[in-house]
C-alpha positions in Angstrom: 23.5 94.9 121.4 26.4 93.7 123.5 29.5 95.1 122.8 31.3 91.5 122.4 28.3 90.7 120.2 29.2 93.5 118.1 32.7 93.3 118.1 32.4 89.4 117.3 30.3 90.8 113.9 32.4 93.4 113.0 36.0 91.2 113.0 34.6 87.5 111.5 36.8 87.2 108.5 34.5 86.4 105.9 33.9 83.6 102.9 32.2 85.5 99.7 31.0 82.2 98.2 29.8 84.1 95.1 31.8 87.1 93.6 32.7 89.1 90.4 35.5 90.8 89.4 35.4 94.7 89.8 36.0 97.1 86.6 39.4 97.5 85.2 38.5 100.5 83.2 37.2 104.2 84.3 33.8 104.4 84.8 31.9 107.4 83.4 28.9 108.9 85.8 26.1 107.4 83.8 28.1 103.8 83.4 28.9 103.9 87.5 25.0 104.8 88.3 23.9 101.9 86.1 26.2 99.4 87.8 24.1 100.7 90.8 20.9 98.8 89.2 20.4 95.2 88.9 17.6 94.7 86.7 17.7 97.4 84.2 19.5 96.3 80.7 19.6 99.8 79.0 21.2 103.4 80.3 18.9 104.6 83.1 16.5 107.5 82.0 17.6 110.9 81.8 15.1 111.3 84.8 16.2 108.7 86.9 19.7 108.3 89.3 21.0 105.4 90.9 21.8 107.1 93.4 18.3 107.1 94.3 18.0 103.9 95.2 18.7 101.7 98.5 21.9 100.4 97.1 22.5 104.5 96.2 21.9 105.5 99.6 23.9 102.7 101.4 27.2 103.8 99.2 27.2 106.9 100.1 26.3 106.3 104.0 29.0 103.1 104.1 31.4 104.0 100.9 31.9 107.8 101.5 34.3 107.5 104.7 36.4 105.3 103.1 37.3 107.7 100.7 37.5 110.8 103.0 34.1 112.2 103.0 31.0 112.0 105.4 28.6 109.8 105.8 25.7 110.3 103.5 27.5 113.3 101.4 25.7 114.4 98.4 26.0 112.3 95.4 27.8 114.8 92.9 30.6 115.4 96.1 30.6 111.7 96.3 31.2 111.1 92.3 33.7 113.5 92.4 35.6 112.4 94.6 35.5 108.7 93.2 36.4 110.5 89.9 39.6 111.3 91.4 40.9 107.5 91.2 41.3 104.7 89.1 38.9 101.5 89.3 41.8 99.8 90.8 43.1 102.2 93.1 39.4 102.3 94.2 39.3 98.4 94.7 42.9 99.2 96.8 40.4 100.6 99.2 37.3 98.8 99.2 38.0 95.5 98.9 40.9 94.9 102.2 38.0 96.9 103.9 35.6 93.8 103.3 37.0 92.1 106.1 36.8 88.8 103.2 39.8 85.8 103.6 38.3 84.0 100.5 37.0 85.4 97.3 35.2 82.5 95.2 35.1 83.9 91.6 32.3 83.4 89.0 34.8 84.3 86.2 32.3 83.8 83.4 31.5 86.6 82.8 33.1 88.9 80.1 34.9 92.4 79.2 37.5 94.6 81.2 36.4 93.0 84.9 39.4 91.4 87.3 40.1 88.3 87.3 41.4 86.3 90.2 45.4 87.7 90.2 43.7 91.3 90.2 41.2 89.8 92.6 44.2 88.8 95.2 46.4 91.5 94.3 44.1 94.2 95.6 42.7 92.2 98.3 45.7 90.5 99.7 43.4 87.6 100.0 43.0 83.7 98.8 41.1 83.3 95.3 38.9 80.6 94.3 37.5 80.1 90.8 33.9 79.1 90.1 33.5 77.6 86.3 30.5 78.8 84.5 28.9 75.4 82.9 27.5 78.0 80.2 30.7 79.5 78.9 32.4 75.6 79.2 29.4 74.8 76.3 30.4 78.1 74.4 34.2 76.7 74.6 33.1 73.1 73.5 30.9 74.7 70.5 33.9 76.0 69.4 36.0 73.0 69.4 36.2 70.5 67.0 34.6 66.7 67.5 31.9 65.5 69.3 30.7 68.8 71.3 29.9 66.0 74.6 33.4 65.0 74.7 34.4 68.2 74.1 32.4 69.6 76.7 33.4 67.2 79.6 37.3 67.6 78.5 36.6 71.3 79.1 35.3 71.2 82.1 37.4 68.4 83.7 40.3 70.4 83.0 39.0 73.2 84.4 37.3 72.3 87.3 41.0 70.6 88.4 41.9 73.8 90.5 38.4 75.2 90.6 36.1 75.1 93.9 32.4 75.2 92.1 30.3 75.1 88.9 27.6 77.4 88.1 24.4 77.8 86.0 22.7 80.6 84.6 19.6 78.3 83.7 17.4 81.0 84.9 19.0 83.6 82.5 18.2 80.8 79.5 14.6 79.7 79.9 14.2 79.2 83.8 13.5 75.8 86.0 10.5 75.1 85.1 10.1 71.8 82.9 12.2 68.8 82.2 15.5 68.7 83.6 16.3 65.1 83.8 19.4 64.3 82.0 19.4 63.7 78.1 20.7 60.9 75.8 23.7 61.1 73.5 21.5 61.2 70.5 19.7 64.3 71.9 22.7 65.9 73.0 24.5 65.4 69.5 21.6 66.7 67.6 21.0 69.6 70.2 24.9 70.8 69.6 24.8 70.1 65.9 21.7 72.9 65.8 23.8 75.2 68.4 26.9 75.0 66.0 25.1 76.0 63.2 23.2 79.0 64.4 26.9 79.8 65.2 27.3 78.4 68.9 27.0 81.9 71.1 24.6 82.2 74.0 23.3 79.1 74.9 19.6 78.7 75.6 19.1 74.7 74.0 17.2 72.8 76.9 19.0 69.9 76.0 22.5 71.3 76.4 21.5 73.1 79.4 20.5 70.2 81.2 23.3 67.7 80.2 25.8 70.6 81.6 24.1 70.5 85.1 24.2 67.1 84.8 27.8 66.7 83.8 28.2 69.4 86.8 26.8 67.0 89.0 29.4 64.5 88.5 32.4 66.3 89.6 30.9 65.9 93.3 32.0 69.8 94.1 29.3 72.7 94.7 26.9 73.7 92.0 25.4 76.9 92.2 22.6 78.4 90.6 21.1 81.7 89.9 18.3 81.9 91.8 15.8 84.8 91.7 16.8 88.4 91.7 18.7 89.7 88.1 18.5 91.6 85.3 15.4 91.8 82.8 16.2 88.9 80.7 15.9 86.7 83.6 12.3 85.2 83.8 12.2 86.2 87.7 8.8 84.3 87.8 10.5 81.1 86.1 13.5 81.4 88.8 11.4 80.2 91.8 13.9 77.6 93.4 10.4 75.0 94.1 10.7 74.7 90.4 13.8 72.3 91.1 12.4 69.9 92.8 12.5 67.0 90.7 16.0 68.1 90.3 17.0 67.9 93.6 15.5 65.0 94.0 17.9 63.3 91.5 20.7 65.7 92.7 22.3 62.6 95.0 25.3 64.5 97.3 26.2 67.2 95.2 26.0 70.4 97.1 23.7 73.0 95.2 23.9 76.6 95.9 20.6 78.5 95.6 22.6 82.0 95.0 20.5 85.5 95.9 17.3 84.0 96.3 15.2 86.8 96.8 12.4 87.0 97.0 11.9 83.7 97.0 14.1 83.8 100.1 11.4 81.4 102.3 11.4 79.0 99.5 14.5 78.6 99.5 15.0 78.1 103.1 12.3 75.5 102.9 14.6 73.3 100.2 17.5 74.1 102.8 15.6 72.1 105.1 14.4 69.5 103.2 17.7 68.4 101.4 20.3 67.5 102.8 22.7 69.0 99.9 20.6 72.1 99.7 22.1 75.5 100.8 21.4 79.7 100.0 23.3 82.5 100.1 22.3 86.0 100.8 24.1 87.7 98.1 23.2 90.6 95.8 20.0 90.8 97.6 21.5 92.7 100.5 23.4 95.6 98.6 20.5 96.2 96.5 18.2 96.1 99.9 20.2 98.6 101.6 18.9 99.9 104.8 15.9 97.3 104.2 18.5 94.3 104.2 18.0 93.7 107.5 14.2 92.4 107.0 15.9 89.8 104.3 18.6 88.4 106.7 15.8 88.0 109.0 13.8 86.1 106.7 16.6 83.8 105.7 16.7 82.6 109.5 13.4 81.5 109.6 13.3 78.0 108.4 17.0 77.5 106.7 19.2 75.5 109.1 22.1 77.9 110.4 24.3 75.4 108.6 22.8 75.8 105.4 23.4 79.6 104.6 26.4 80.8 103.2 27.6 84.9 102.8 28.3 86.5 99.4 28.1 89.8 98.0 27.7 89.0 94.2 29.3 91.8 93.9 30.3 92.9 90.0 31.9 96.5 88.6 31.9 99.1 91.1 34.4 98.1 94.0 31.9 99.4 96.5 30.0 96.5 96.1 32.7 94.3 97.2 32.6 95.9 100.5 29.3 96.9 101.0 27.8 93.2 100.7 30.2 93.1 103.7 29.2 96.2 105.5 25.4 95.2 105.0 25.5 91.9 105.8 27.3 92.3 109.3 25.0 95.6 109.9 22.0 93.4 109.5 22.9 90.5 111.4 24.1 92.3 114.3 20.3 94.0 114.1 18.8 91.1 113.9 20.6 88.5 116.3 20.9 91.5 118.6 17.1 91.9 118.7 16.8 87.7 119.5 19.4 88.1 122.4 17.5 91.5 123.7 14.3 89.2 123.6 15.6 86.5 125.2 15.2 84.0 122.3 19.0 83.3 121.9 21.8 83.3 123.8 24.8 85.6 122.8 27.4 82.8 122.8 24.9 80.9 119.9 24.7 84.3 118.4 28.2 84.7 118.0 28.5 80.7 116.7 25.8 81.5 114.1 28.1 84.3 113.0 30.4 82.3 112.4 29.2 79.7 110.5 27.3 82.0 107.6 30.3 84.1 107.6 33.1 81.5 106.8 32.3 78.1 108.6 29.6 76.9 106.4 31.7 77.8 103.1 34.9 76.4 104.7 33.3 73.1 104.7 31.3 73.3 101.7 34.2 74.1 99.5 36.5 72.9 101.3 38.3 76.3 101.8 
C-alpha cells in the first residue's frame, strides 16, 4: 500500500452512525471480559476468557499502547493496568483516539452507560441522538390516554433534535411475517393487553409494527438490528431478505440495516436493489478482529459504495469506541490496498471510497 493511501485511511475523520454509551461505573475483571462477548447473556464460564477471543486479541494488540503498554501484552498486565483508571478517564483516552467527528447515539438502552453530554465531553466531538421506537412504546404504556396518541406525541417530541429511529424487531420476535401497518382497533386492543401485563419489554406484533410504521413517517433514517447479537435475538429470524415486503412499502425513508453479519451479502443485495436501502459495518468488525478484514471485503461486493455507512456499535468498555475505528481503517486499507496492487482500482477512487463510508455517506444520510 501507498503511503498517501495509507495516510488518507489513517486521518478520514470519521461518522459512527451507530453507537452506545461507554460505562460510567468500574468494571470488575469478570464484568469487563463479558463486555468482550456479544452473544453470551450470563457470566462467562469459569473456564472460558474473553480475552480469548478475536475481539480479546485485537484489544490488547490496538488498546495496549494507548495506555502505555506493548502491543499484544499479556492479559493480566493489560487488566491491571486498565485497573488503574476510572471508566471515564479510560474513555478520556480511547475515544479522541477514534479519529470520530460525529457520534450518533442509540440512547435506549439502560443503567450507568454515557449519555450524549458524557459522550461529547470525553470526545470533544458533535453528538447525535438516535430514538429507540421500543423504549418510545414503553414511555407511551406508561402514559395515560389512548397509547397511539400517546406514542406519536412521544416520539414527535423526541425525534425534534434527533437524527434517527431505531428498532430492535429482531430482539422481539424477528422479521419474518406480517409487517404491514395495523388498524386503530388492533393497535388499541394490542396496547390495552400490553398495559395490563404491566407494559415492560415489548414483544406485541401489533405494536411493533405500528412503531416502524409511525417511524416511517418522520422521513429521517430508520435503523434496524440486523443479524449479529446476543442470545435472545433469533439470529436466524434476523435475515434482512425477511423485509422485503417491508421495504417494498418503505417509500423514501432511509433504512439502516445495522451489523449485518453474516448476512453481510444479503444485505448488500437490498443495498442494491432499493434505493433507500443502506448497511453498516458495525459490531461485526470488533468482534471479527484480525478476521475483519474478510467482512469489509465482503460488504464491497455488491453494496454500492454509496450505500455503506461506518459504526462501531460500540457499548461498555471504551476500547470498543476506538477499536471499531482502529479495525475498520486497518481492514480497508488491506483490502483497497490489495485492489490498487492488483490493478483493479485506482488509488485516487480508493481514497474517494474512503471517504464516503467513513463520513460522506452519513453526512448526507443524516444530514450531519
Amino acid at each position: 500500500m501507498t503511503s498517501a493511501l495509507a495516510d488518507h485511511i489513517a486521518g478520514v475523520r470519521l461518522v459512527d452512525n451507530h453507537v452506545h454509551g461507554y460505562w460510567l461505573a468500574a468494571a470488575d475483571r469478570r464484568r469487563f471480559e463479558n463486555g468482550l462477548n456479544e452473544a453470551n447473556i450470563e457470566p462467562l464460564a469459569d473456564f472460558d476468557s474473553g480475552f480469548d477471543t478475536q475481539l480479546g486479541f485485537a484489544v490488547r494488540a490496538h488498546c495496549a499502547p494507548l495506555l502505555g503498554l506493548p502491543e499484544h501484552v499479556d492479559p493480566q498486565s493489560y487488566w491491571e493496568r486498565r485497573s488503574q483508571l476510572t471508566e471515564s478517564q479510560l474513555a478520556a483516552v480511547f475515544l479522541p483516539a477514534a479519529g470520530v467527528s460525529d457520534w450518533l447515539v442509540d440512547t435506549g438502552l439502560p443503567g450507568e452507560i454515557a449519555g450524549l453530554p458524557e459522550m461529547a465531553a470525553a470526545s470533544g466531538s458533535a453528538v447525535g441522538e438516535i430514538v429507540r421506537l421500543e423504549q418510545v412504546a414503553e414511555q407511551a404504556a406508561a402514559s395515560p390516554g389512548d397509547y397511539a396518541d400517546a406514542f406519536r406525541r412521544i416520539l414527535f417530541e423526541r425525534s425534534k433534535t434527533a437524527v434517527a429511529t431505531k428498532t430492535v424487531l429482531a430482539y422481539r420476535g424477528g422479521f419474518d411475517g406480517d409487517l404491514s401497518a395495523p388498524d386503530t382497533r388492533a393497535v388499541a386492543e394490542a396496547a390495552a393487553r400490553w398495559r395490563a401485563a404491566g407494559g415492560v419489554r415489548l414483544t406485541d406484533r401489533t405494536l411493533l409494527r405500528f412503531g416502524v410504521h409511525e417511524a416511517l413517517r418522520l422521513d429521517k433514517p430508520l435503523q434496524f438490528h440486523v443479524g449479529l447479537g446476543d442470545r435472545d435475538c433469533d439470529l436466524h429470524r434476523t435475515n434482512p431478505m425477511l423485509l422485503l415486503d417491508f421495504l417494498r412499502q418503505s417509500g423514501t425513508t432511509p433504512i439502516v440495516l445495522l451489523h449485518c453479519y453474516p448476512y453481510e451479502r444479503e444485505a448488500g443485495y437490498l443495498a442494491q436493489a432499493f434505493n433507500n436501502v443502506y448497511l453498516d459495518v458495525g459490531l461485526s468488525v470488533n468482534h471479527l478482529g484480525a478476521r475483519a478484514e474478510a467482512f469489509i471485503g465482503r460488504t464491497l461486493e455488491l453494496a454500492p459504495f454509496r450505500k455503506i455507512l461506518y459504526s462501531s456499535d460500540a457499548f461498555g468498555p471504551a476500547e470498543l469506541h476506538y477499536l471499531g475505528s482502529a479495525l475498520w481503517r486497518a481492514g480497508m486499507a488491506a483490502v483497497l490496498a490489495g485492489f490498487v496492487r492488483r490493478g483493479q482500482w485506482s488509488e485516487a477512487d480508493a481514497m474517494r471510497v474512503v471517504d464516503l463510508i467513513g463520513r460522506g455517506n452519513a453526512a448526507r444520510v443524516y444530514a450531519r
